[in-house]
PAZAPA-4460 file (N, C-alpha, C; in steps of 0.05 Angstrom, whole numbers, plus 32768, in hexadecimal, padded with zeros to 4 digits):
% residues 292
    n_x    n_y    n_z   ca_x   ca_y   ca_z    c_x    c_y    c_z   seq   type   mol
   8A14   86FB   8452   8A1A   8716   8446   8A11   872C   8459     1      X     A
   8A24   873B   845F   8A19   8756   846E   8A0F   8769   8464     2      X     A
   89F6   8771   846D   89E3   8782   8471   89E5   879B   8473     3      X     A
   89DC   87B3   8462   89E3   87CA   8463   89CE   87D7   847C     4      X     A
   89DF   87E0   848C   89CE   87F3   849E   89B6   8805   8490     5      X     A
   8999   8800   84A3   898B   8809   8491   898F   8831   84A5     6      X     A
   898F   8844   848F   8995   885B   8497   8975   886A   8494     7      X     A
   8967   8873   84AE   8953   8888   84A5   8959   88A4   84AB     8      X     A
   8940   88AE   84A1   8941   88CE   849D   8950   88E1   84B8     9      X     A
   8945   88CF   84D1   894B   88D9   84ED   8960   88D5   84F7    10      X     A
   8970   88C2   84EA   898F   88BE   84E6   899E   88D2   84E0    11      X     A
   8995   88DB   84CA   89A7   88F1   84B1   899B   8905   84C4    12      X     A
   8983   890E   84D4   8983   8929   84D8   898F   892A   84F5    13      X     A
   8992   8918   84FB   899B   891B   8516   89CA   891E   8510    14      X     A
   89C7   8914   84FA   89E1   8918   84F8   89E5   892E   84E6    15      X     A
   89DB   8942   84DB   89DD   8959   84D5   89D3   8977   84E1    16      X     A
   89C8   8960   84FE   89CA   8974   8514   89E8   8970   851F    17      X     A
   89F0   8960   851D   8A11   895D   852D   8A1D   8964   8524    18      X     A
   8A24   8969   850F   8A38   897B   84F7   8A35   8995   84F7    19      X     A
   8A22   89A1   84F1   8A14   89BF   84ED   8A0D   89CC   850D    20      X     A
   8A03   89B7   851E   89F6   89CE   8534   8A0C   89C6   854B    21      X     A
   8A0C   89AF   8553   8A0E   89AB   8574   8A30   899C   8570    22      X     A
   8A3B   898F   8563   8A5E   8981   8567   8A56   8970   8580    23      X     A
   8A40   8968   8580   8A3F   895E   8599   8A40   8938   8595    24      X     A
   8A5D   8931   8597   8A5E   8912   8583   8A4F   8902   8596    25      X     A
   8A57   8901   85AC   8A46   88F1   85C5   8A30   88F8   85C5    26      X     A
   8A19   8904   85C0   8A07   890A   85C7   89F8   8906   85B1    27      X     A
   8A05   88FE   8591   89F9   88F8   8572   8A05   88D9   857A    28      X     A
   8A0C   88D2   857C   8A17   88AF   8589   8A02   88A4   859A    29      X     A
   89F4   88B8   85AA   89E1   88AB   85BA   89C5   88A9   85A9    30      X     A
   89C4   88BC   85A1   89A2   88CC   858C   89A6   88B2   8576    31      X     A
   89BE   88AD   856A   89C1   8896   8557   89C1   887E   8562    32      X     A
   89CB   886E   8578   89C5   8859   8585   89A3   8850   8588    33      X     A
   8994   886B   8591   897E   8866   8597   896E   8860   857A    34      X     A
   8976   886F   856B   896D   886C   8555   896E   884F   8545    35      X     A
   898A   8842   854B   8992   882F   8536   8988   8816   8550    36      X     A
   8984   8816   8566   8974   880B   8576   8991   87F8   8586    37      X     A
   89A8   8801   857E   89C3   87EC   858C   89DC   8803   8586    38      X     A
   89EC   87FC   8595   8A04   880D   8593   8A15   8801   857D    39      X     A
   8A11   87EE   8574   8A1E   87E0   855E   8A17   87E9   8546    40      X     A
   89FE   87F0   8543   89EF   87F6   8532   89F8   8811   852C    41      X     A
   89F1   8826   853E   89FE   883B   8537   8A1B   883D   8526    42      X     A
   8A2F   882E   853B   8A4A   882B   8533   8A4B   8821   8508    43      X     A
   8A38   8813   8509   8A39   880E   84F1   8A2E   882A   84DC    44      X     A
   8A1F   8838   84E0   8A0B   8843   84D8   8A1D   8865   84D7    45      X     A
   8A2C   8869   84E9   8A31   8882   84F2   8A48   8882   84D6    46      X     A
   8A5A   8873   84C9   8A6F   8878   84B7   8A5E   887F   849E    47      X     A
   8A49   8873   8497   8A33   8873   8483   8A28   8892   8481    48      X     A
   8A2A   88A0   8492   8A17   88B4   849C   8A32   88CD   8491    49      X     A
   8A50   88C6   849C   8A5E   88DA   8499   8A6D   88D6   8480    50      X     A
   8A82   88ED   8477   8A87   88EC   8463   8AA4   88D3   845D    51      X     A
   8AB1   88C9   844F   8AC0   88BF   844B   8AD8   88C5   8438    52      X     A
   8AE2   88D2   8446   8AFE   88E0   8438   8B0C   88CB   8424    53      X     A
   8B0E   88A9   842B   8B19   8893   8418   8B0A   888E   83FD    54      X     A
   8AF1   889F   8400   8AE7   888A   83E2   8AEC   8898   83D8    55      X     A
   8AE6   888E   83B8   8AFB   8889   839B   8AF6   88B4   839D    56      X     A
   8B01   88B6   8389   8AFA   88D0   8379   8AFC   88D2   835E    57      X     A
   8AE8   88E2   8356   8ADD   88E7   8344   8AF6   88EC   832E    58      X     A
   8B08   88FE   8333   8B19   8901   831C   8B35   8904   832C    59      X     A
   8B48   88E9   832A   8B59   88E7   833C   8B75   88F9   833D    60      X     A
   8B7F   88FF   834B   8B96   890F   835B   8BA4   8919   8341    61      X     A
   8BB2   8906   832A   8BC4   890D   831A   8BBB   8904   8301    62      X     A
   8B9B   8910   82FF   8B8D   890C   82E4   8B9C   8913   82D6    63      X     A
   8BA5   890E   82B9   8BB3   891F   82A4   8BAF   8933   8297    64      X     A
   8B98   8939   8295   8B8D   894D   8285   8B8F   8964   828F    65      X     A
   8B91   896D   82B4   8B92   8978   82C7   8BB2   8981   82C5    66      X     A
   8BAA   899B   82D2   8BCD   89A2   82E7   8BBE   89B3   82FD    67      X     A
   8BD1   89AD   8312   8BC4   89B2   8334   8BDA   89B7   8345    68      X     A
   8BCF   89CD   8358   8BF2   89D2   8363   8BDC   89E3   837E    69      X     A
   8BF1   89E7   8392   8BEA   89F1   83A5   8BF5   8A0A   83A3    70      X     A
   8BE5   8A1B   83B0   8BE3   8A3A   83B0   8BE4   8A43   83C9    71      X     A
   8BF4   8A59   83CC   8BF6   8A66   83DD   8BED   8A84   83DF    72      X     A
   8BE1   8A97   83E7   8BD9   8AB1   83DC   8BD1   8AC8   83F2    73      X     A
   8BD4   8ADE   83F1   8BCC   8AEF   840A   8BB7   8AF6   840B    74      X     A
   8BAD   8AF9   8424   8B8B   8AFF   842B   8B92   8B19   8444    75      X     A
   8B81   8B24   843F   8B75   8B38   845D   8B79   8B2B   847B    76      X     A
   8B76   8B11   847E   8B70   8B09   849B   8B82   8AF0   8499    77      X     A
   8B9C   8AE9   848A   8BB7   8AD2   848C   8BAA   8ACD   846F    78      X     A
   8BC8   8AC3   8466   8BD5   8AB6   8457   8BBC   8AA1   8455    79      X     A
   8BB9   8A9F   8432   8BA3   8A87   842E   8BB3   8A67   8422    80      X     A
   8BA9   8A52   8422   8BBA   8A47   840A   8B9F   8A36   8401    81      X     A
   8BA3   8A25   83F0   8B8E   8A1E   83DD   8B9E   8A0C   83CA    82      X     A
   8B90   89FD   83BA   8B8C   89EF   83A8   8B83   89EF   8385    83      X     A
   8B92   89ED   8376   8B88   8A01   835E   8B84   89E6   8347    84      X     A
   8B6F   89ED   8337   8B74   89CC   8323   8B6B   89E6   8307    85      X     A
   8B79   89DA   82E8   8B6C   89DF   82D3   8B6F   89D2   82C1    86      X     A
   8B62   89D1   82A7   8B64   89BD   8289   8B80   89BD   8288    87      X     A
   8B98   89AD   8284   8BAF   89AF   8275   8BB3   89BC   825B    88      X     A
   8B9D   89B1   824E   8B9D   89BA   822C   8B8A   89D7   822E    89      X     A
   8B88   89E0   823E   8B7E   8A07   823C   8B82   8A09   8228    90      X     A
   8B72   8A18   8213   8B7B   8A32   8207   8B6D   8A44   8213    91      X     A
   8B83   8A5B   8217   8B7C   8A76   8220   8B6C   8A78   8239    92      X     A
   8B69   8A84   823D   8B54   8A8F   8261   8B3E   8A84   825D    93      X     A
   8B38   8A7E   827A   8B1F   8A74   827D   8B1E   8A84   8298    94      X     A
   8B04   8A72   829C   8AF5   8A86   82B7   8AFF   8A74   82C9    95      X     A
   8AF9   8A83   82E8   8B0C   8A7B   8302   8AE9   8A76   8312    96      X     A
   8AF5   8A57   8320   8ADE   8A5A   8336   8AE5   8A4D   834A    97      X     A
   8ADA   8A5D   835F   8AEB   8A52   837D   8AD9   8A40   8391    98      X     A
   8AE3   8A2B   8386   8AD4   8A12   8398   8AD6   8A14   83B4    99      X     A
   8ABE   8A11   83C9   8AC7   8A1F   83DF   8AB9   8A05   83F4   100      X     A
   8AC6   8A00   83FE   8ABF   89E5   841A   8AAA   89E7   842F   101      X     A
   8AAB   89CD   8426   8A8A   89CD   8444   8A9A   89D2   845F   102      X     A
   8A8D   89CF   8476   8A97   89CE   8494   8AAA   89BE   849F   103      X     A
   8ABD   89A7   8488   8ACD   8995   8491   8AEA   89A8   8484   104      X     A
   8AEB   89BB   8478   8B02   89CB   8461   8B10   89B7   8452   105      X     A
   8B22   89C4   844F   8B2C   89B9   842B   8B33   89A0   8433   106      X     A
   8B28   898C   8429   8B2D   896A   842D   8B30   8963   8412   107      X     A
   8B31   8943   840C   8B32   8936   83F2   8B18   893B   83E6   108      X     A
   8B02   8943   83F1   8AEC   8944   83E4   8AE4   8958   83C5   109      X     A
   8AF1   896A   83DE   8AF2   8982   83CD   8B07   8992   83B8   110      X     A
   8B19   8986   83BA   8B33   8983   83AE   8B22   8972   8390   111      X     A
   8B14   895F   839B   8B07   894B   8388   8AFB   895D   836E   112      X     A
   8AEB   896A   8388   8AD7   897B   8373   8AE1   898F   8363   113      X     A
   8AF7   89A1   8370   8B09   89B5   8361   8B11   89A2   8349   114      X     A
   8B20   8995   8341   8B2A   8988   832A   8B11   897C   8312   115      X     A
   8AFA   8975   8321   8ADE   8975   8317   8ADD   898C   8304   116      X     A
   8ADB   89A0   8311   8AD6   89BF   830A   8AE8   89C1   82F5   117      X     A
   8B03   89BE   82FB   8B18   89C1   82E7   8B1A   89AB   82C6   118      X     A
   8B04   899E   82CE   8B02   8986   82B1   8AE7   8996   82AA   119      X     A
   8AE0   89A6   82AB   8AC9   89B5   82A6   8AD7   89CE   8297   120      X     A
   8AF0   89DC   8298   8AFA   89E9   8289   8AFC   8A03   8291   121      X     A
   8AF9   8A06   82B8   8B05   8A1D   82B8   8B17   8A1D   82D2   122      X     A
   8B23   8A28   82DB   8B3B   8A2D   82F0   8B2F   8A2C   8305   123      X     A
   8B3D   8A13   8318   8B22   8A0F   8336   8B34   8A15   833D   124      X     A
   8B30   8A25   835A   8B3F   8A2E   8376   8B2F   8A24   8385   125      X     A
   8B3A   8A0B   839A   8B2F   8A0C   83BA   8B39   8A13   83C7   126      X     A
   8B35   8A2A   83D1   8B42   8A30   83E4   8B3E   8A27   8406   127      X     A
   8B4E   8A23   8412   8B50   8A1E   8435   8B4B   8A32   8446   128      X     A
   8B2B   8A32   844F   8B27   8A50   845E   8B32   8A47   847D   129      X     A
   8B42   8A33   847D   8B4A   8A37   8496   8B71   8A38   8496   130      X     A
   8B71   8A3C   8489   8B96   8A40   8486   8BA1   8A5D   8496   131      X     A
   8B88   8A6D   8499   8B96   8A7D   84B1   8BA1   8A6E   84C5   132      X     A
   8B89   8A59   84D1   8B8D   8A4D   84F3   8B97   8A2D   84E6   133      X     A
   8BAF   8A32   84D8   8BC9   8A1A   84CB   8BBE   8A08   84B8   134      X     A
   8B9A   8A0E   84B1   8B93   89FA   8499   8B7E   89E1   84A6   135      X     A
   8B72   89D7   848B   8B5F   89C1   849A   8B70   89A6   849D   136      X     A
   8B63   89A5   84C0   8B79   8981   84C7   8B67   8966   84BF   137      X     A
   8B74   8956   84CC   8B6A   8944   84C2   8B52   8936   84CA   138      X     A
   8B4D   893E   84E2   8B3C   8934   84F7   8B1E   8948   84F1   139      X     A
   8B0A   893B   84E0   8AED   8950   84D7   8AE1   8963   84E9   140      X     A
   8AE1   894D   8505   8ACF   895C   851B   8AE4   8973   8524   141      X     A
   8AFF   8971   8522   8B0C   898A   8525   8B04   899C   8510   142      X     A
   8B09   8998   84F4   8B01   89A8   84E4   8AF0   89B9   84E6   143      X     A
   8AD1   89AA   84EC   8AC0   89BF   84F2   8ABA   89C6   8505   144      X     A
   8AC7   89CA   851D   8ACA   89DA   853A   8AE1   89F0   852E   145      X     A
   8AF9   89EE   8520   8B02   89FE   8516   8AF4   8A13   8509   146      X     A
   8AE3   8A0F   84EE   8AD2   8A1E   84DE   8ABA   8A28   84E9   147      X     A
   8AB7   8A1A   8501   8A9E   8A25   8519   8AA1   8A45   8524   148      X     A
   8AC4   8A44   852C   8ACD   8A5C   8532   8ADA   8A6C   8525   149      X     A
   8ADD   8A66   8507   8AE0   8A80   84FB   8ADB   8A9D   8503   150      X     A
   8ADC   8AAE   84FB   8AD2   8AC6   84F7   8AC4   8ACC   84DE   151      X     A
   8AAD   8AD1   84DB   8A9E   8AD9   84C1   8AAC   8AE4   84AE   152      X     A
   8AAB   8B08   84BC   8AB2   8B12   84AB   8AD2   8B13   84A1   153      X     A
   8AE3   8B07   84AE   8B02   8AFC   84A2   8AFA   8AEA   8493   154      X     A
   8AEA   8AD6   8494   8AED   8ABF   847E   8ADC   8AD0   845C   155      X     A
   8ACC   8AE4   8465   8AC4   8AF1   844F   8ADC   8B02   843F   156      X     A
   8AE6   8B06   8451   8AFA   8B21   844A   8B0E   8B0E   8439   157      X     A
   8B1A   8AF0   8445   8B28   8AE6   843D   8B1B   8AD4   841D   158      X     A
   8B06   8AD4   8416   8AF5   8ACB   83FD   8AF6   8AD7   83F7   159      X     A
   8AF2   8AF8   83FF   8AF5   8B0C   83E2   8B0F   8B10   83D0   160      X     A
   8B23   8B05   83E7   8B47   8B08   83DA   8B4B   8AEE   83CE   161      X     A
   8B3A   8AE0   83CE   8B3D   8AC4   83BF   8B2A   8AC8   83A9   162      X     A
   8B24   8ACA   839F   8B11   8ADC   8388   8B28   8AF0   837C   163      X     A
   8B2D   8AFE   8385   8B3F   8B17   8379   8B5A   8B05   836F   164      X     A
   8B64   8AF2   8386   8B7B   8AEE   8375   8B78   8ACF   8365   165      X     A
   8B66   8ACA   8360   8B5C   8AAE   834A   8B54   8AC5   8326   166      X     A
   8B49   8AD9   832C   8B3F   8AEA   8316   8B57   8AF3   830B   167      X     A
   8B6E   8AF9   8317   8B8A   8B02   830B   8BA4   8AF0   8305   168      X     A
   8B9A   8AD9   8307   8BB0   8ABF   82FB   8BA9   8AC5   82E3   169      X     A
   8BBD   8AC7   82D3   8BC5   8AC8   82BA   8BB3   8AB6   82A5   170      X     A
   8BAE   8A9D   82B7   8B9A   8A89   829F   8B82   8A93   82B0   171      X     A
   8B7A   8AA1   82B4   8B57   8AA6   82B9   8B51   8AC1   82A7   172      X     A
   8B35   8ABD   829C   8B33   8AD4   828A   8B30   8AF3   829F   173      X     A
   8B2F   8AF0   82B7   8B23   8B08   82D0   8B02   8AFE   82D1   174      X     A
   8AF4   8AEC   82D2   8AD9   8AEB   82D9   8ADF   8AD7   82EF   175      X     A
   8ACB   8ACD   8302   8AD7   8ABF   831A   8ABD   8AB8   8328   176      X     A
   8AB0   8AA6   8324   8A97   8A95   8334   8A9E   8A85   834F   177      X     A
   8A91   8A82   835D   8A9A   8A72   837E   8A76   8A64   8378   178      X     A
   8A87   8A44   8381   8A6F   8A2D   8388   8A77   8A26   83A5   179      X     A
   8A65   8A19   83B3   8A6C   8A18   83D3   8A58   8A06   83D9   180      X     A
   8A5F   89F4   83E5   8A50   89E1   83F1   8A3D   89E5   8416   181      X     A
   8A2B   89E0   841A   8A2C   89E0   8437   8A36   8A03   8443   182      X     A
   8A47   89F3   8453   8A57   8A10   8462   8A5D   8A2A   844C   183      X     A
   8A6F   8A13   843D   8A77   8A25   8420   8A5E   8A2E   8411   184      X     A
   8A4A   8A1F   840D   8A40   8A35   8406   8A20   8A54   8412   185      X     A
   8A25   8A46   842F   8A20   8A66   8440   8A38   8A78   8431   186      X     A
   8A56   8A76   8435   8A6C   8A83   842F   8A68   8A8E   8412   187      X     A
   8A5A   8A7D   83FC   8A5A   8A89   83DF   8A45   8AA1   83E2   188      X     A
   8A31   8A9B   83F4   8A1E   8AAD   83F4   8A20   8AC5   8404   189      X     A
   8A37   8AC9   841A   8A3F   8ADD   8427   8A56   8AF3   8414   190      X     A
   8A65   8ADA   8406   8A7C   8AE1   83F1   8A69   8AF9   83E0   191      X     A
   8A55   8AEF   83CB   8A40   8B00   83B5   8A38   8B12   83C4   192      X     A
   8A2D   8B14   83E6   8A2A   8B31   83EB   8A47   8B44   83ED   193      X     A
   8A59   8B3B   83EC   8A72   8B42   83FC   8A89   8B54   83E1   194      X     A
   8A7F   8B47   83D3   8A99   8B4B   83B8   8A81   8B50   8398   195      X     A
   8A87   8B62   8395   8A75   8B6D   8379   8A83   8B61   835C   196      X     A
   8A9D   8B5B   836A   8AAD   8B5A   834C   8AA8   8B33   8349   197      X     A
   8A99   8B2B   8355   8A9C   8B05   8354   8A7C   8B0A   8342   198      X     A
   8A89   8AF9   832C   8A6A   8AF5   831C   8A5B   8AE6   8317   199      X     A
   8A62   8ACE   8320   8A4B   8AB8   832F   8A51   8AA7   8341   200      X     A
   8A39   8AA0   8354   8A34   8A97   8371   8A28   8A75   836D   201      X     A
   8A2E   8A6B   8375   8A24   8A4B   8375   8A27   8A3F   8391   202      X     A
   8A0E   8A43   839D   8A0A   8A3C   83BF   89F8   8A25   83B8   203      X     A
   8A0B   8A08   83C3   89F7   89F0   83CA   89F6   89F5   83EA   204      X     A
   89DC   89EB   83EB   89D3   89EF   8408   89DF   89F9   841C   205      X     A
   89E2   8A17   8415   89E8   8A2B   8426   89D7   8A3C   843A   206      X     A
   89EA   8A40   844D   89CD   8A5A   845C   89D0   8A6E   8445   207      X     A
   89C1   8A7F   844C   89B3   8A97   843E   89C5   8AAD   8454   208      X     A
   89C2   8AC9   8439   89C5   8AD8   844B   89AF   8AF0   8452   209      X     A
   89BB   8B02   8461   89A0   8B11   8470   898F   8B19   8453   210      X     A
   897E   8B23   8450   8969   8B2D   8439   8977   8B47   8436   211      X     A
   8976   8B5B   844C   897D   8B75   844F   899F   8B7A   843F   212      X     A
   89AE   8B60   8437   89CB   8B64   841F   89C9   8B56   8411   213      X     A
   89B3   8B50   8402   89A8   8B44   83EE   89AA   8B59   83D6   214      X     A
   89AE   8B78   83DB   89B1   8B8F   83CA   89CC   8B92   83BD   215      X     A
   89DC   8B80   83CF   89F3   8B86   83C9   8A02   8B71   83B7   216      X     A
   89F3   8B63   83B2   89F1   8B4B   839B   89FF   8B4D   8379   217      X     A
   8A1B   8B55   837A   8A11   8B52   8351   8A15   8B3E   834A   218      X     A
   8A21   8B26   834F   8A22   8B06   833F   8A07   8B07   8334   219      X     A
   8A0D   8AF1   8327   89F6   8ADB   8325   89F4   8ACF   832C   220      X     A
   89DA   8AC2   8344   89DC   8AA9   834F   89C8   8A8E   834D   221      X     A
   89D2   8A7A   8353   89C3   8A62   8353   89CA   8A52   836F   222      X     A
   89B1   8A4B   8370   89AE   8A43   838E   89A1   8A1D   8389   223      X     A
   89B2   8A0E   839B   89A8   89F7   839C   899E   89EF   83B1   224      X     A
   8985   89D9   83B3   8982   89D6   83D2   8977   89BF   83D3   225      X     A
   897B   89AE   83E5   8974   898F   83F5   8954   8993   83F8   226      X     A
   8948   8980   83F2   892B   8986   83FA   8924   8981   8413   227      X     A
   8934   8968   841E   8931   8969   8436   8943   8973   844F   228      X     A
   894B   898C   844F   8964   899A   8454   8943   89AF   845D   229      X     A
   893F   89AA   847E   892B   89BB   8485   8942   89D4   848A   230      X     A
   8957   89CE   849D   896D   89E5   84B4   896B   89F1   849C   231      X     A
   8972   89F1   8476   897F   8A02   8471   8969   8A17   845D   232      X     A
   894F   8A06   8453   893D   8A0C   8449   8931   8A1B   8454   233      X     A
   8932   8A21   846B   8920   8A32   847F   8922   8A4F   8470   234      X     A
   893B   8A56   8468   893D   8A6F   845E   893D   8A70   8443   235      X     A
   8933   8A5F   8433   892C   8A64   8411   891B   8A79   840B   236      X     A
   8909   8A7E   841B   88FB   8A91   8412   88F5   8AAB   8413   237      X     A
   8907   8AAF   8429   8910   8AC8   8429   8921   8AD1   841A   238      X     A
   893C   8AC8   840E   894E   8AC9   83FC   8943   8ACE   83E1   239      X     A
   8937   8AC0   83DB   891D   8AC0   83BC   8915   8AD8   83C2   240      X     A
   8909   8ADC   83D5   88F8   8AF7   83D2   890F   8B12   83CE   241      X     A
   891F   8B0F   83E6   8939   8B26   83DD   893C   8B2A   83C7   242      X     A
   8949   8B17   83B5   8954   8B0D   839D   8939   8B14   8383   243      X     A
   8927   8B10   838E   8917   8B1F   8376   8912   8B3A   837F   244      X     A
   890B   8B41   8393   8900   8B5C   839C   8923   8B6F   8395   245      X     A
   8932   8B69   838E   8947   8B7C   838A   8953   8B77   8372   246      X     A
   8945   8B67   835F   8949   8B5D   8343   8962   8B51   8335   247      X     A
   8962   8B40   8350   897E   8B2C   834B   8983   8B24   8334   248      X     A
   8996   8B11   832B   8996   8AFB   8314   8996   8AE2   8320   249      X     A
   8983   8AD1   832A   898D   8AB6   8338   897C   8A9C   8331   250      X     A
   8986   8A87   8335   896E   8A6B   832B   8973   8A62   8351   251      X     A
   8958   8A54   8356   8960   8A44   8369   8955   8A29   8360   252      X     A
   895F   8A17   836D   8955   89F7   8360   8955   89E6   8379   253      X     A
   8930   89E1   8381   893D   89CB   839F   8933   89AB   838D   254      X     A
   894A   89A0   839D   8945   8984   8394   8935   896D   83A5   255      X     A
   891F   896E   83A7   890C   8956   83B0   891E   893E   83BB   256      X     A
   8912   8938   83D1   8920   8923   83E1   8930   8917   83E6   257      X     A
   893E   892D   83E9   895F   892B   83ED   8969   8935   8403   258      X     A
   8983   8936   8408   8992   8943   842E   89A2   8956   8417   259      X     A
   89A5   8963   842F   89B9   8972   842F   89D7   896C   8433   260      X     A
   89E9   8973   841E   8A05   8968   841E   89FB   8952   8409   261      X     A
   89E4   8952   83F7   89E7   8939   83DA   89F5   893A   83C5   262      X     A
   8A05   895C   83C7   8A18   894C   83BE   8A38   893A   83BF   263      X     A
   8A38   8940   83D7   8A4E   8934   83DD   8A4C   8916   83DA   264      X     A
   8A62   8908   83C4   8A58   88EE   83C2   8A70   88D8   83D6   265      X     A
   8A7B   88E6   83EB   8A8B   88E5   83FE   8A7E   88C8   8412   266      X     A
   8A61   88DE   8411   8A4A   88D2   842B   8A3C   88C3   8419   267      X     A
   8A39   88A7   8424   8A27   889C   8418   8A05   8896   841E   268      X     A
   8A06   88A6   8437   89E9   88A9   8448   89D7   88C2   8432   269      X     A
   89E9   88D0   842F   89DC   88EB   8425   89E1   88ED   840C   270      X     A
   89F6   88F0   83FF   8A01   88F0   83DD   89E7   88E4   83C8   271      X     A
   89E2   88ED   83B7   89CC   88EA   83A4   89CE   88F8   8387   272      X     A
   89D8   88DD   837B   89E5   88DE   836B   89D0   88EA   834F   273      X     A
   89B6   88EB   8349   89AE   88FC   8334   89AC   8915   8341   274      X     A
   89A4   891F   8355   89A3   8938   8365   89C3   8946   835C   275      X     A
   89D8   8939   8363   89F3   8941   835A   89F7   8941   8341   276      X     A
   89F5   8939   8331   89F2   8931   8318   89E9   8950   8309   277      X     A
   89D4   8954   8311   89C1   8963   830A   89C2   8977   8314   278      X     A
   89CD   8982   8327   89D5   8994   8336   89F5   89A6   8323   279      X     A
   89FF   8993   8320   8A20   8996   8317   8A1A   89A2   82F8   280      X     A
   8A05   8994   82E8   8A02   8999   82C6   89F9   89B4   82D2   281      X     A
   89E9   89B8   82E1   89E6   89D5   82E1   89F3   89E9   82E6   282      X     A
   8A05   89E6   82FE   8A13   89FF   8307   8A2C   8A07   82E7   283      X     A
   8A31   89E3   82EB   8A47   89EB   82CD   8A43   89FB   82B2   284      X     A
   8A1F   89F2   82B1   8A1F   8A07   829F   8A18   8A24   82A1   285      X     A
   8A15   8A2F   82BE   8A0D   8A46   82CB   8A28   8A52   82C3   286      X     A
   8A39   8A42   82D0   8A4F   8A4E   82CE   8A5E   8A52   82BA   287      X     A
   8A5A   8A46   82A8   8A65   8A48   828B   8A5B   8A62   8277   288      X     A
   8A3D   8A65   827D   8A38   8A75   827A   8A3D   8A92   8287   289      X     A
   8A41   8A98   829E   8A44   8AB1   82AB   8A67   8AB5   82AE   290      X     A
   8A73   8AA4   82AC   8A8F   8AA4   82A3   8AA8   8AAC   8292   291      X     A
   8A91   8AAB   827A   8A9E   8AA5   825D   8AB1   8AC1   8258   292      X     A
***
């Protein structure tokens, strides 16, 4: 019987230095060889570590209860397109929330999670922050060398028109919350300084933004965070302090010994499944509440 690669901590941080800081695959190939003590080892170890676009999903492609269609919509800085899921059996409006992608963009993952959102009972939009530069391909490590070079403030400019036009579809009541994972959710938390009219923020392990547009805040926000997610924790406490010193509305919740990216249950190195669990009962009911 084969043996599961055993994965440590120096593993995961060394490969969420390769994703987030450096794209440097040869040079996380070597840091992991040394680590797993054989190049074989690594080779085994390194699929474990990244995400896996094949496994199952949570609520599949042509759930019934669902209807899902691809969107197309105008932004400030190109043409956006996106992904839309909601209950079939609606009655009347519900609230709009714009599921927003980690550093790989709109994949099956997240598409996953949009329709998640949408068995929860309100109108998910993922949108593709990279459909200016033709959309996310298929190749990850392109993905995020793509999303590396964004432009900030275009991809903000282009979240605030994705917000504006999710709040004016006909089945949304006009209220409009953004959750964001990772990348996406630095982006939810740049979005809440950026747009006054979005009324709640759901950043899993996101950067932070400066303290000094922390004034410019009206959502409500809730903040999630990896306990062992030093790169992104570094700035929790400055944020808290903003966020009370300017008399925000916000919860933050870090979850004890866990990575960053737990919830993606994509990765099976990192994904942590009561952390997600428990993470999800909450935002859903954040959002249900600041929604309604």
């Amino acid at each position: 019987m084969e043996r599961t690669p055993k994965i440590t901590q120096a593993m995961i941080d060394a490969y969420d230095e390769y994703t987030h800081l450096s794209l440097d695959r040869r040079r996380f190939m070597a840091r992991l060889t040394a680590l797993a003590g054989s190049a074989a080892g690594a080779a085994a170890i390194a699929p474990l570590l990244a995400a896996n676009s094949a496994s199952a999903q949570m609520v599949a492609e042509g759930d019934s209860r669902l209807t899902t269609e691809e969107v197309s919509f105008a932004a400030p800085k190109g043409q956006m397109k996106g992904y839309i899921a909601w209950p079939k059996d609606a009655q009347g409006q519900l609230g709009g929330v714009v599921v927003i992608h980690e550093n790989r963009g709109l994949n099956p993952h997240i598409r996953d999670v949009a329709r998640r959102m949408a068995l929860e009972g309100f109108v998910a939009l993922a949108p593709d922050f990279l459909s200016p530069d033709g959309g996310t391909p298929a190749d990850e490590d392109k993905a995020r060398e793509m999303i590396g070079n964004l432009d900030r403030e275009a991809t903000v400019d282009n979240a605030v028109a994705t917000v504006s036009y999710l709040s004016k579809l006909d089945r949304v009541n006009g209220k409009v919350g953004a959750v964001g994972f990772c990348w996406g959710g630095g982006l939810v938390n740049q979005l809440a300084v950026a747009d006054p009219n979005l009324n709640a923020a759901v950043a899993y392990y996101g950067a932070q933004p400066p303290a000094e547009a922390v004034p410019n805040i009206k959502a409500a926000v809730m903040l999630h965070y990896a306990g062992l997610d030093q790169r992104i924790n570094a700035g929790i406490d400055a944020y808290r302090k903003a966020l009370e010193d300017n008399g925000k509305t916000f919860e933050i919740f870090i979850y004890d010994g866990v990575n960053h990216a737990f919830n993606n249950d994509t990765s099976a190195a990192r994904y942590d499944k009561a952390a997600a669990e428990l993470a999800w009962k909450r935002t859903v009911e954040f959002l249900k509440k600041n929604l309604a």
